[in-house]
N, C-alpha and C positions, 0 to 999 in steps of 0.2 A: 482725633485728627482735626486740627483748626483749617478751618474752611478754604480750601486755600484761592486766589482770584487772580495769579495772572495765567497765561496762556503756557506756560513751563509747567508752573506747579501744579494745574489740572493736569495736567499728561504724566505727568510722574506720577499724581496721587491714583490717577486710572490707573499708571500700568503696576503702582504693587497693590492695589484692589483684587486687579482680576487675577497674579500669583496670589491671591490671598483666599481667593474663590467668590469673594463678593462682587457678585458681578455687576447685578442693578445697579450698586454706586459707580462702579469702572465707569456703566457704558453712559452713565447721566455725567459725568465729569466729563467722557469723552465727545458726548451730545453737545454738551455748554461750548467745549471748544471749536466747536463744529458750525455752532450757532455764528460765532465770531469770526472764525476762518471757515468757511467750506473746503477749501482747497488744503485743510493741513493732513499730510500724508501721513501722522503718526497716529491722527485720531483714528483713521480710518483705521490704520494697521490695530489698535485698542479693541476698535470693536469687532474684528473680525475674530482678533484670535481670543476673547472672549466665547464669541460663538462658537469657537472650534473647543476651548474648554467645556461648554457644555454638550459634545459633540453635536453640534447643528454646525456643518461642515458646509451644506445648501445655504445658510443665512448668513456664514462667515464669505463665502467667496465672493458674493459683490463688492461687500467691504474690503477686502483684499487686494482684489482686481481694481478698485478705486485708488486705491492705497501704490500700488504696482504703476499705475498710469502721470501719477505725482510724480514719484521719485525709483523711478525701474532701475537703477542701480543700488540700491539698499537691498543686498544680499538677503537679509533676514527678512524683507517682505516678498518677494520670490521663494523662500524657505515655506513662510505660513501659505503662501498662493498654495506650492506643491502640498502643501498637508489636507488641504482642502479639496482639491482634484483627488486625493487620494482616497480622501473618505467618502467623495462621492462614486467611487470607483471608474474613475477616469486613467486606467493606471497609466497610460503613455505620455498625456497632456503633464501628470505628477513628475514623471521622470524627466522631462524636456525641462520643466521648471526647476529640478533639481539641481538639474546640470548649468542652468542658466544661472542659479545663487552659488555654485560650484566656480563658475566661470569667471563671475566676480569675487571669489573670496575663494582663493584656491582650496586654503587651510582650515574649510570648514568644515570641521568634524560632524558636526548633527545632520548636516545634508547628505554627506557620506554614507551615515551611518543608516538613514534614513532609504537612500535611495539602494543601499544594497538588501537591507530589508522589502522594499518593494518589489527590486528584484527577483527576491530569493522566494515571494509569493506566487509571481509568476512562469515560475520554473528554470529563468534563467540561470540558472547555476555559477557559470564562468563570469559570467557579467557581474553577479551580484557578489560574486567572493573580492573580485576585484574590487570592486568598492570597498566592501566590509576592510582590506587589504589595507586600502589609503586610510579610512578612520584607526582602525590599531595602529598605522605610523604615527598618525597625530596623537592617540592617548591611546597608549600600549597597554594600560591596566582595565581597558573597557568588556569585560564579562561576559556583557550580551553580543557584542559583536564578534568575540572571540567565537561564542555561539551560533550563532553566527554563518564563522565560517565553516565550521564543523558542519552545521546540516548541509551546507552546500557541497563540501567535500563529499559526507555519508552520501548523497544524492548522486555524484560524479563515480562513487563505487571506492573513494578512498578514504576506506577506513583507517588507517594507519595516521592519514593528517586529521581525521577527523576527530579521533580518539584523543591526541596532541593538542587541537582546538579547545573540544570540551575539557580539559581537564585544567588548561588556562582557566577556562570558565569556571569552572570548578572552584579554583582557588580564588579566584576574584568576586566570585557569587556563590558563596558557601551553604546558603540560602534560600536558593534557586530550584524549587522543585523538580523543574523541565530541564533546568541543566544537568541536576544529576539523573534525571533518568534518562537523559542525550546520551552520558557518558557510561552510564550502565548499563543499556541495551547494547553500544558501540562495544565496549569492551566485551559483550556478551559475541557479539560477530567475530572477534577474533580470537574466539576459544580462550580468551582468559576471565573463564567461569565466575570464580572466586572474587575477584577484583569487578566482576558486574554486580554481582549479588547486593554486595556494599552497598554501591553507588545507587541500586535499584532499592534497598531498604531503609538508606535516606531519603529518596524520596518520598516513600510511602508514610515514611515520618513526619514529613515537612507536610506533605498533603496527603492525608489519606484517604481523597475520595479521586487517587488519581490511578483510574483504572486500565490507564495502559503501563502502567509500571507495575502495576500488580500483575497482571497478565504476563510480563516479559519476565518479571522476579519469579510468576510459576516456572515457566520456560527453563530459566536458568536453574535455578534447583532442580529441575529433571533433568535437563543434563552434567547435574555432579550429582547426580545418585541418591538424592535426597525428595523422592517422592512424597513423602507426609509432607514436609513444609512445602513443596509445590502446590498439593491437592489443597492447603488451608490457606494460600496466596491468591488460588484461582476461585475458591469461595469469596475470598473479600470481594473479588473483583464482579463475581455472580451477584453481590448483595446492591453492587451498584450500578447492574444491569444483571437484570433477574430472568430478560425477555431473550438473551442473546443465545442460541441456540447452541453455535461454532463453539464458542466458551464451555457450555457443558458437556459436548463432544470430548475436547481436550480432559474438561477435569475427569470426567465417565472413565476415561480411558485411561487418568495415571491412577484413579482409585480403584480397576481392575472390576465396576459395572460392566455388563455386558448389555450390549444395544444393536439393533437391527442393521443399521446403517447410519453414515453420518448423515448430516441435515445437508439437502441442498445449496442454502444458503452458507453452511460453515464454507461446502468444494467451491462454491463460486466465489467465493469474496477471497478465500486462500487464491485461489488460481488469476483472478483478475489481478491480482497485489503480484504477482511474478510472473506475469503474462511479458513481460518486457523485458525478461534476461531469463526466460523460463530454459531456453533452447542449450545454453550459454550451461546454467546451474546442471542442466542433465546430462548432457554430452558428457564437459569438462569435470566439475565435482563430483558426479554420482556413476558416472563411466554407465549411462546408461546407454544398453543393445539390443531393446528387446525388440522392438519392429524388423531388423535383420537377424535375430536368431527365432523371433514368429516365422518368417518366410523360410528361412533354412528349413526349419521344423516341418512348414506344411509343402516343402520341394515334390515330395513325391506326387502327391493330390494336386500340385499347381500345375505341372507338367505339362507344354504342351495348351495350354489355357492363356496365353497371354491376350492380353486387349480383349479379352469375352468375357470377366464376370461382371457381375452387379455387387458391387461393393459395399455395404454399410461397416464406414469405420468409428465405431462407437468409443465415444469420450476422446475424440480425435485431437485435442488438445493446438496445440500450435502449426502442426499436418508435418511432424516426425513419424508420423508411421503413415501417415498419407503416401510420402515419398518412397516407402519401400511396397507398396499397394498399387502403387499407379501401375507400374507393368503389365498388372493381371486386369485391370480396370476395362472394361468399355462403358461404365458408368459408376462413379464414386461419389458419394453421400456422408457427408459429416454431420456427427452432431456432439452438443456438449454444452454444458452449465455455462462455461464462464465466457461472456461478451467479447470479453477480453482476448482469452486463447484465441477465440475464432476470427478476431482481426487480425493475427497475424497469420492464420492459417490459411483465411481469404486471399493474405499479401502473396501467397506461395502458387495461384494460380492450378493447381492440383485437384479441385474440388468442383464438379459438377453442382452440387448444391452443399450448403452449411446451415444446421437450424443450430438455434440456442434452447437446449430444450431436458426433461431427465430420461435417458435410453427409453426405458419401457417403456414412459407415456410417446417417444418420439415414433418406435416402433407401430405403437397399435394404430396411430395416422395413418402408415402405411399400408397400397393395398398386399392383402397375402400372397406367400408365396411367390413373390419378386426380388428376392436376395437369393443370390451364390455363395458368397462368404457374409460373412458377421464378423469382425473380428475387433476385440479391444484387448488394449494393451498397457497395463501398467493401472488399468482402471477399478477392478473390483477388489484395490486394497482398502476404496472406501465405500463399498457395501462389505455385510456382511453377509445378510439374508439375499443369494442369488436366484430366490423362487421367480420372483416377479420377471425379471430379462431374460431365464430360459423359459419361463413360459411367452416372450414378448416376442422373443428370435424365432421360438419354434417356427412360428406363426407367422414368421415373416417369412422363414428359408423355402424356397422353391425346393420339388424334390433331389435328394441328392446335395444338398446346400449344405456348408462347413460352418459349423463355429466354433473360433478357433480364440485362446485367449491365455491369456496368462495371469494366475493369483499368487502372493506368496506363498510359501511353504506351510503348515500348522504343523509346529510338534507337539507329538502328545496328541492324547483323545480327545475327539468331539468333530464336528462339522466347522466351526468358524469360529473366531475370538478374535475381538478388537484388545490390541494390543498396546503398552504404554503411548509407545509411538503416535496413536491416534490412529492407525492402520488394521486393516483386517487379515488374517491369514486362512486360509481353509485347506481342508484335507482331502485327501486324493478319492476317499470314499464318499462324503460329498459330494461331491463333483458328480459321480458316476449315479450316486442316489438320482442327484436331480434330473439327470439325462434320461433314467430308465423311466422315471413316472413322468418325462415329457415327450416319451419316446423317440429318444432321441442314441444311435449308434454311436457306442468309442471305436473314435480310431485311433486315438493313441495319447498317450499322457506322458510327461517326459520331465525330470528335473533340469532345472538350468538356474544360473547365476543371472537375477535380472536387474543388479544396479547394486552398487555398495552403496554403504551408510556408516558414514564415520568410520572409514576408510576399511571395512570389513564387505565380504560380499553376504549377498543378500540370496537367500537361496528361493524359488519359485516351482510352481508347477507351469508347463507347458500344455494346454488340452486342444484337446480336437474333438466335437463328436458331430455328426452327418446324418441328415434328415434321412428317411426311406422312402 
C-alpha cells in the first residue's frame, strides 16, 4: 500500500487495516489524522472499533463516546458505542444505544440483530424475539437470528415455534454445531425421537467435544430403545467431564450398574433446572397424587389430630405435599437439596421453617424425639440404600410417631435397583427388613398408582411404620 497523505485516504486505509486485523497501522493512520484534525469523528470511530476488535471494549469506549459527541447522528457509531457498553457488561446503557442507532436508521439490521441477542441474554424473551423479529424482516436468510428466535421461543415454552426457528437455522447454518444441537434437543421435546437423534449426531460431528449434545443424544437413544448407543454417547460425554457425578448416575443406570444412591449434586442441579414449572410438569404431565393419596392412606392414624403434629416433610420440594400436611400441622418443617425447590416452597407461606440440606444429615441436627409424622413423598426413587433416613427418622420420631412415605414398586427379587430411568424401586420386604432392625412397627403398606410416565401408570408402595 503506497503511503497514502490526504485526510480521506488515511481513513480509508485505517478502516480496511483494522477489517484486515492490522491494527497498529489502522490506529497510527488514524493517530496521523487525529494529529491534523482532532475534532474528526471517523478517526475516533477507527480507533475505537479497533479496540473492540481486539476486545478491549474499556479502551474502545472513550473513543466512541468521542466519536458519538462529533457526529451523534451517525447510526453506525451509536452501533459500535452499544457493542462497547455491551462488553463492558453495561447491558441497559447497550440497549438504549441500540435503540438510539435503531431510531436513526430504522432498517438496521446488525443493531436489531444485536440488541435481540442482548436481550435474549438477559432473559427477556418477548422483547428479544421481537427484535430478532425486525432483523429476519430485513434479511430473511439470517441463521443465527432465526436461532435466535427459537431459544427465545424454547424459553417461552413454545416448542413447536421453536423447532420451526431452528430448523430455519438449520438450513441457513448447516454448519452450526449449536444450531443443530438447538434443533435436536427441541425436536427431542416433542417426542419426535428419530428426527432429534440426527440433528444431535451432527452436532457431535461438527464438534465433538460438545458435551451437552452428547448427553441429550444419550437421552434420546434411551428413549427409542437403544440403550448401548445411549450408554457409548454418555461415555463420550464422561470423557469430557470425567468429574460430573449426575452424568455417571445416568449412564450407571442405562448400563444396569447398581449404586447406593444418586449423588446429591446430580438431585439438586436436576430439581433446580425445573424448579420453575416443576408444579405445572407434575400435576399436568405426570397426573401426580401422591401427597393426597399419602393422607387418604394415613386417614385412620390422622384422625382427630388436626393442627397437633410436628411435621418433618422430607424432600419437600415446591410445598405440593406441604399443602396436603398443613391440616395435621402445629409445626411444619421442610427440607431438601435444591435452592431452587425451596424458593418456591417459601412463596407458598406453609412452612414453619425450610433447610437446604440431605434428610439424614438434616435429621440428626435435630433434637430427638420431636417429630409426630416423617413423611416423604415421591422422594426415595432417588436413594436406593434407605439404611441411613430410617436410621435418621427413628431418631427423630417422638414415641408413637409415623413415618409414612411412598417408593416405587421393585419387580422381581432383591431389596432395591436403580432402574434405566435413573430411579430406584424397592420391595415390600425391604422396607419391613429396615423397620424391624430400626425398631420400628408396620402399620400398613398398601400398593397405589403414584404418577405415570409416558403416559403409563407407575405402580408404588404406600408405607406406614410407627415408633413404640
Amino acid at each position: 500500500m503506497s503511503q497514502p497523505t490526504s485526510i480521506a485516504e488515511q481513513l480509508r486505509a485505517a478502516s480496511q487495516l483494522v477489517h484486515a486485523g492490522r491494527f497498529l497501522q489502522a490506529e497510527a493512520f488514524a493517530l496521523q489524522v487525529l494529529k491534523r484534525q482532532p475534532r474528526n469523528a471517523r478517526a475516533h470511530y477507527v480507533l475505537a472499533l479497533s479496540a473492540l476488535f481486539q476486545n478491549r471494549p474499556a479502551d474502545g469506549l472513550p473513543s466512541i463516546e468521542r466519536a458519538v459527541s462529533l457526529a451523534g447522528t451517525e447510526p453506525q457509531f451509536q452501533l459500535l458505542r452499544a457493542m462497547c457498553l455491551a462488553g463492558l457488561g453495561r447491558g441497559d446503557d447497550a440497549i438504549a444505544a441500540y435503540r438510539k442507532a435503531i431510531g436513526l436508521r430504522p432498517a438496521f439490521f446488525e443493531a436489531w440483530a444485536n440488541l435481540g441477542n442482548l436481550l435474549e441474554r438477559q432473559g427477556r424473551w418477548a422483547e428479544a424475539e421481537e427484535a430478532y423479529e425486525h432483523a429476519v424482516r430485513l434479511k430473511p436468510g439470517a441463521g443465527l437470528v432465526h436461532n435466535g428466535i427459537g431459544v427465545c421461543a424454547l424459553a417461552r415454552g413454545d416448542r413447536e415455534r421453536a423447532a420451526k426457528a431452528f430448523a430455519i437455522a438449520a438450513t441457513a447454518e448447516p454448519g452450526s454445531p449449536a444450531v443443530r444441537y438447538n434443533l435436536g434437543r427441541t425436536l427431542g421435546k416433542l417426542k419426535r425421537v428419530e428426527e432429534g437423534i440426527a440433528h444431535l449426531r451432527e452436532a457431535v460431528r461438527l464438534k465433538a467435544d460438545h458435551a451437552a449434545a452428547w448427553v441429550n443424544l444419550g437421552e434420546l437413544c434411551h428413549a427409542a430403545g437403544r440403550d448401548g448407543e445411549s450408554v457409548e454417547a454418555l461415555d463420550h460425554a464422561l470423557a469430557l467431564d470425567p468429574s460430573n457425578a449426575g452424568l455417571r448416575h445416568l449412564r450407571d443406570a442405562l448400563a444396569g450398574v447398581q449404586t447406593a444412591r444418586a449423588p446429591d449434586e446430580y438431585i439438586r442441579s436436576f430439581f433446580d433446572r425445573f424448579a420453575a414449572d416443576f408444579d405445572r410438569r407434575l400435576t399436568e404431565d405426570l397426573e401426580y397424587r401422591t401427597p393426597e393419596r399419602l393422607v387418604a392412606f394415613l386417614a385412620p392414624w390422622l384422625g382427630g389430630r388436626k393442627s397437633e403434629l410436628r411435621i418433618e416433610d422430607l424432600g419437600c420440594g415446591t410445598g405440593l405435599s406441604g399443602i396436603a400436611l398443613k391440616p395435621w400441622a402445629a409445626r411444619l418443617a421442610g427440607v431438601d437439596l435444591s435452592g431452587q425447590m425451596l424458593a418456591k416452597a417459601r412463596e407458598r407461606g406453609l412452612y414453619d421453617s425450610l433447610d437446604e440440606a440431605e434428610i439424614a444429615a438434616h435429621l440428626d441436627t435435630r433434637p430427638a424425639g420431636t417429630c409426630d409424622l416423617a413423611a416423604a413423598m415421591d422422594v426415595f426413587v432417588y436413594l436406593g440404600d434407605l439404611g441411613p433416613v430410617f436410621r435418621a427418622v427413628t431418631r427423630s420420631l417422638a414415641p408413637g410417631g409415623m413415618f409414612a412415605f411412598s417408593v416405587e414398586r421393585l419387580e422381581g427379587e432383591g431389596d432395591f435397583r436403580l432402574a434405566p430411568s435413573g430411579r430406584y424401586a424397592h420391595s415390600r420386604d425391604y422396607l419391613r427388613a429396615l423397620a424391624r432392625s430400626h425398631g420400628l412397627a408396620e402399620w400398613k403398606i398398601e400398593e397405589a398408582v403414584i404418577r405415570k410416565e409416558a403416559g403409563q401408570d407407575v405402580v408404588g408402595l404406600l408405607a406406614g411404620f410407627t415408633k413404640a
